[in-house]
Legacy VTK file of the C-alpha trace (Angstrom):
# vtk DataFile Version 3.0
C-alpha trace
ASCII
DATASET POLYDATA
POINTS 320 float
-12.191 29.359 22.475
-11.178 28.275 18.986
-7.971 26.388 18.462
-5.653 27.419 15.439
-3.441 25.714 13.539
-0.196 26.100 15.539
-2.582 24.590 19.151
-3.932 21.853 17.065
-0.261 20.816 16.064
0.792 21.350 19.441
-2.214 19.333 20.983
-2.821 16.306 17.973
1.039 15.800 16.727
3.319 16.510 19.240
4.993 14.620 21.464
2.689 12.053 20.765
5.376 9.206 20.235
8.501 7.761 21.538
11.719 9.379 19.795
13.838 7.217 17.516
17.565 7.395 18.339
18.083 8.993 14.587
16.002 11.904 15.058
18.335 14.588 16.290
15.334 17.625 15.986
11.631 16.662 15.277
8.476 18.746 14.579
9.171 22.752 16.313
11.864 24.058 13.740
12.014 24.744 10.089
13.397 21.600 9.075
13.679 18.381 10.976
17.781 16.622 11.398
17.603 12.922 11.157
20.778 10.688 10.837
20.776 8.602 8.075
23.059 5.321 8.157
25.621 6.115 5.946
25.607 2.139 4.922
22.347 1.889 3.682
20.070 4.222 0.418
17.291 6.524 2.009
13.962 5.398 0.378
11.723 8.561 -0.416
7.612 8.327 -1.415
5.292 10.961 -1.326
1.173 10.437 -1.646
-1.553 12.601 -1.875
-5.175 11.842 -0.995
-7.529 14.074 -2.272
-11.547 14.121 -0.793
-14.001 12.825 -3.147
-11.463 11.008 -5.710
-9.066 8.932 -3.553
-11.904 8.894 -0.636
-15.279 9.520 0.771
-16.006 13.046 2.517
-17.762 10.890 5.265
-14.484 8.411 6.397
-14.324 8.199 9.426
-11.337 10.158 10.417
-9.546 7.591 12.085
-9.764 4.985 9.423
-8.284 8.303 7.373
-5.589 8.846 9.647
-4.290 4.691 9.313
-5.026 4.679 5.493
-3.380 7.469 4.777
0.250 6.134 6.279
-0.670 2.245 5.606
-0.588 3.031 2.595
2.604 4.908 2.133
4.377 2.645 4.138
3.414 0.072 1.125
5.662 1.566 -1.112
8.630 1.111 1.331
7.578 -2.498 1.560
8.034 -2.831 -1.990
11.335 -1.637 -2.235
12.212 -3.618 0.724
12.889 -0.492 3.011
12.729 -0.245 6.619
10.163 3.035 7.603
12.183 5.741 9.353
10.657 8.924 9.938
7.502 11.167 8.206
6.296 13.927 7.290
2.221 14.909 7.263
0.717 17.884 5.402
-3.011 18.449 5.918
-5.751 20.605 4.116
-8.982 20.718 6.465
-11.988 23.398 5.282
-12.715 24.550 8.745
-11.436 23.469 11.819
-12.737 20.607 13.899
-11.193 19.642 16.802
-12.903 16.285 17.320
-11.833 15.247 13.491
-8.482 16.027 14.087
-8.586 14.225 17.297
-9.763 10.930 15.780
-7.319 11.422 12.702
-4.416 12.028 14.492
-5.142 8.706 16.803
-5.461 6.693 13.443
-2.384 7.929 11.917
-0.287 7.352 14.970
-2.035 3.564 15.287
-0.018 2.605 12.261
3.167 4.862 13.020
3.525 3.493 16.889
3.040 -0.055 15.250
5.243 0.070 12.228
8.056 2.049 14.245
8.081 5.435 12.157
8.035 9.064 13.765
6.109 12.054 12.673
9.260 14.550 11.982
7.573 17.878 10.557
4.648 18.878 8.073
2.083 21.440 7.668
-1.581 22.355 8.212
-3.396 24.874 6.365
-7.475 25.963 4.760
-8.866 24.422 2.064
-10.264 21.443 0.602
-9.649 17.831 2.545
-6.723 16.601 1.631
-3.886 14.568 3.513
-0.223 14.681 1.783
2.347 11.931 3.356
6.301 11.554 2.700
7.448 8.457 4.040
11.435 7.715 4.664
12.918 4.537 5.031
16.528 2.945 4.746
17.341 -0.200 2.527
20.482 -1.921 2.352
22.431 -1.067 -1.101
22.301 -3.858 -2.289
19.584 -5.322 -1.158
16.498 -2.841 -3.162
13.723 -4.493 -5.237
13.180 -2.500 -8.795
10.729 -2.602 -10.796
13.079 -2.895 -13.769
14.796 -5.907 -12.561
12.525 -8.927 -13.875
13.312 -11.236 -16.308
12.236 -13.330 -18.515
11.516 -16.952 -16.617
11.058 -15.392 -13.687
7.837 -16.255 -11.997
5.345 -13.995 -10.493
3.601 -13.912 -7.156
1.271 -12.008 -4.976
1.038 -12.002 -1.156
-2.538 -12.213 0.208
-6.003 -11.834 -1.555
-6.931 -9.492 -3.617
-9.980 -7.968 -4.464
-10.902 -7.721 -0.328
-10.985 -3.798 -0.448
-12.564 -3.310 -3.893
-15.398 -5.443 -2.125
-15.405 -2.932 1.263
-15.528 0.232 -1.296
-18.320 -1.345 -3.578
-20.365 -2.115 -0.194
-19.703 1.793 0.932
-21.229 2.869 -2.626
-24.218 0.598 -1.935
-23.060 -1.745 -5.344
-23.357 -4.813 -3.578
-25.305 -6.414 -0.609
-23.257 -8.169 2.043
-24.747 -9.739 5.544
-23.621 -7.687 8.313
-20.363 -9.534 9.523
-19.200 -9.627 5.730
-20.002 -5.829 5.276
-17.828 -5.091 8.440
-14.966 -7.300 7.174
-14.937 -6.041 3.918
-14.749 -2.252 4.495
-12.289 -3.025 7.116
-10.536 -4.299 4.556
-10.811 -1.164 2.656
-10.200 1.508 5.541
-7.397 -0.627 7.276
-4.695 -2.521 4.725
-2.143 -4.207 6.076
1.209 -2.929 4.651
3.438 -5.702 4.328
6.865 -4.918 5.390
7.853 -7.707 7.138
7.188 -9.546 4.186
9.387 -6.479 1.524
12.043 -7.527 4.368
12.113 -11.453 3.514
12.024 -11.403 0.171
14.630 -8.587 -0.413
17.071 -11.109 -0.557
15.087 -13.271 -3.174
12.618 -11.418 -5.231
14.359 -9.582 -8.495
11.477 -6.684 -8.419
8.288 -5.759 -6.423
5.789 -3.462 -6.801
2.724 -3.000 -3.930
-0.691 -3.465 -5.463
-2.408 0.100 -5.170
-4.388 0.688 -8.191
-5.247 -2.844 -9.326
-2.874 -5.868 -10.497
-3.610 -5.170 -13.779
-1.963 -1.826 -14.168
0.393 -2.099 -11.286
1.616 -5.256 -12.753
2.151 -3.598 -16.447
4.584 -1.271 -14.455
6.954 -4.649 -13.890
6.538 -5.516 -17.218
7.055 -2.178 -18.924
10.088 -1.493 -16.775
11.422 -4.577 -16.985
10.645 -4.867 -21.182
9.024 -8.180 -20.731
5.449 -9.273 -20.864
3.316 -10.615 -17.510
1.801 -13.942 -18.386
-1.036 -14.363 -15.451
-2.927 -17.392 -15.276
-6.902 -15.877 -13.455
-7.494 -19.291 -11.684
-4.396 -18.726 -9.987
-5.281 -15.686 -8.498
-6.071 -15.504 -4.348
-9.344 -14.325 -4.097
-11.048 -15.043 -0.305
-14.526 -16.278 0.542
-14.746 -13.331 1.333
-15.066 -12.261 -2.284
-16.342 -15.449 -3.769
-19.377 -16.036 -1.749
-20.348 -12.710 -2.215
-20.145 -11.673 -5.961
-20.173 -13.710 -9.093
-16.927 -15.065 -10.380
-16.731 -12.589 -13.314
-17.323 -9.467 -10.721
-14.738 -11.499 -8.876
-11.792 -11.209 -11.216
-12.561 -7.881 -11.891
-12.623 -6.662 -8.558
-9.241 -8.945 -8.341
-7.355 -7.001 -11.291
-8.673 -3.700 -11.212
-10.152 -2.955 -7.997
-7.065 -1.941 -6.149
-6.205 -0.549 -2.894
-4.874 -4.421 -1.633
-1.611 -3.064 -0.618
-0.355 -6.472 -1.209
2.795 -7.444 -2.681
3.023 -8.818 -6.374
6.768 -9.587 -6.760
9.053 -11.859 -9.150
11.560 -14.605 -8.281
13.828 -16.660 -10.514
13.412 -20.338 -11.140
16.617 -20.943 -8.694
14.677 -18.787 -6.023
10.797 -19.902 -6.083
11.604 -22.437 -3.522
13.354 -20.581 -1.033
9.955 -17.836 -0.707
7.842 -20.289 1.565
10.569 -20.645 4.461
11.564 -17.071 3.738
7.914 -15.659 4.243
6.954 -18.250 6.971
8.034 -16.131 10.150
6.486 -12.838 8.832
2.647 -15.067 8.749
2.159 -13.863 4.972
0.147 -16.180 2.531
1.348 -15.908 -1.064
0.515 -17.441 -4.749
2.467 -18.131 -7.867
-0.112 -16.607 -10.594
2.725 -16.796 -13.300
5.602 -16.130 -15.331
7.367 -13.493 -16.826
8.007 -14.336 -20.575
9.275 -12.008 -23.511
6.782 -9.692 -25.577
5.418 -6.421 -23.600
2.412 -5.722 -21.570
-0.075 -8.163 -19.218
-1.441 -11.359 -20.621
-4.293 -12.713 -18.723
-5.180 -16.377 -19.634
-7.303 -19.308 -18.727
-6.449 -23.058 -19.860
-3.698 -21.352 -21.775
-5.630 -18.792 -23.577
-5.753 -15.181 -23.503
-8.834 -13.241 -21.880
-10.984 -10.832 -24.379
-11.766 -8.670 -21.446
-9.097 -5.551 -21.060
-8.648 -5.665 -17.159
-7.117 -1.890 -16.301
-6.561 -0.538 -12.481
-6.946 3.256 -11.545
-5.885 6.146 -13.430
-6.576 9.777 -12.336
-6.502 11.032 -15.771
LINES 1 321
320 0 1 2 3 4 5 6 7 8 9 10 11 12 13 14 15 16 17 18 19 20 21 22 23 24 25 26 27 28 29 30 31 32 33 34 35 36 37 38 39 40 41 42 43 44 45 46 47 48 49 50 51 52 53 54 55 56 57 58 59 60 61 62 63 64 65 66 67 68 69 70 71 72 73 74 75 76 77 78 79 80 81 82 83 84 85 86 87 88 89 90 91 92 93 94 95 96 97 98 99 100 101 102 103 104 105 106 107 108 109 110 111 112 113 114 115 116 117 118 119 120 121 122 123 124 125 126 127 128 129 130 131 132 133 134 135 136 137 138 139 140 141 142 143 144 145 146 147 148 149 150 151 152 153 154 155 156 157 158 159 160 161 162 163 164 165 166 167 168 169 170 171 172 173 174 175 176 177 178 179 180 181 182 183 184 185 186 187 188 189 190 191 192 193 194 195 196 197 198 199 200 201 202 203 204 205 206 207 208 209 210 211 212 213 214 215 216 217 218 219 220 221 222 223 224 225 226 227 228 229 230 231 232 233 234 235 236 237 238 239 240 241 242 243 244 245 246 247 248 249 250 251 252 253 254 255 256 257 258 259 260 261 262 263 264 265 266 267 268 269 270 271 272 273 274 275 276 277 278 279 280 281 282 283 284 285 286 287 288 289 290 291 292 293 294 295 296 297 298 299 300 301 302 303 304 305 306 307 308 309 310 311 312 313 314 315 316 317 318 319
């Protein structure tokens, strides 16, 4: 017997986690109630991912599922947000009960471990596509903006980059990896590590943030334009893994480094005073991090080598 829309909610998305105290009515009404803390801001982002343009018709659904709220709940690390509750809207063409299945137990991977509950949403016909509204709560004083760097301030990024842009060039058949390094790559690329614990830390220290979704390069000129200064980066600086390295030349590298995006890392600035204080502050949340460099007055991203500037214009992911 088929299963419609209003079983498959029933059977994939309900009840399917433990309630948070601040959810006074969840998924079953026309609106979810949630308590906000009255003490703290509500932090609001909404993504859409779209088959064939943000990924492959063939994903496995699970990896879906987990990418789809990973990488929503990378925003709230950037502002330095606690996740609170969602919301999930998803397009399917026909239905398929075993799809859904394997979805649903990706998605609910990352919200069990991040400590976020599925409030509401919708399902409906049509093309593949999975729409996500993330909540969280961030102390008032205590939110990283874009628009808050200055000049002096130095710039840093937590983890490697490049990692994912690696898994997705190994999915398109661009590059040939052993076995082991293929596997670590795309699981790279289907499961990023959204680094909240580390938007916590550094809430206190960091003067803006920004997670790195389409590419330092362009996520990067978003600190600088907002802020009206101009990103000085220094490529030799830059993480890159073994991963990457051993694996592609040191050109393809960089490139995959600045505009491959999809790292879900952290690139964040900290005044002179503060620079010091980031190792002890990031050293209980087990995140690696690099100074790549400095915030200095002028507009746009500089990228430089032994102190002078690239020819090559490095630019991230636009969808128009």
């Amino acid at each position: 017997m088929a299963c419609g829309e209003f079983e498959l909610i029933q059977r994939y998305f309900t009840e399917r986690q433990t309630k948070r105290r601040d959810v006074i009515k969840s998924i079953g009404d026309d609106c979810a109630l949630v308590q906000a803390n009255p003490e703290q801001l509500l932090a609001v982002s909404t993504d859409t991912l779209v088959s064939g343009v943000h990924f492959f018709e063939d994903i496995p659904a699970h990896a879906l599922g987990f990418k789809a709220l990973a990488a929503n709940l990378s925003d709230l690390a950037a502002m330095g947000a606690n996740p609170a509750w969602v919301s999930l809207a998803l397009t399917l063409p026909q239905i398929d009960e075993a799809w859904v299945s394997d979805f649903s137990d990706g998605f609910f991977k990352a919200a069990d471990y991040y400590g976020i509950e599925l409030i509401g949403g919708d399902m409906s016909k049509g093309p593949l596509s999975v729409t996500i509204t993330v909540q969280g709560q961030v102390n008032k004083d205590q939110q990283m903006l874009r628009s808050n760097a200055r000049i002096g301030d130095w710039i840093c990024v937590t983890g490697n980059l490049g990692d994912s842009a690696l898994g997705l060039q190994a999915l398109l058949g661009n590059v040939q990896l052993s076995e082991s390094d293929s596997a670590a790559a795309v699981k790279k690329h289907y499961y990023p590590t959204p680094r909240l614990l580390a938007g916590h830390a550094l809430r206190t220290i960091a003067s803006s943030a920004i997670d790195i979704s389409d590419g330092l390069a362009s996520d990067l000129g978003h600190i600088a334009k907002q802020s009206g200064c101009m990103a000085v980066v220094d490529v030799d600086a830059l993480p890159l893994s073994e991963l990457l390295t051993n694996n592609v030349s040191s050109d393809e590298a960089l490139r995959l480094a600045l505009s491959g995006g999809e790292d879900y890392e952290l690139c964040f600035t900290v005044s002179p005073a503060a620079l010091g204080s980031i190792e002890s502050a990031l050293m209980h949340t087990n995140t690696p991090f690099a100074c790549i460099g400095q915030m200095q007055s002028g507009e746009g991203v500089n990228f430089q080598r032994d102190n002078q500037t690239l020819n090559h214009q490095f630019k991230g992911f636009e969808h128009f």
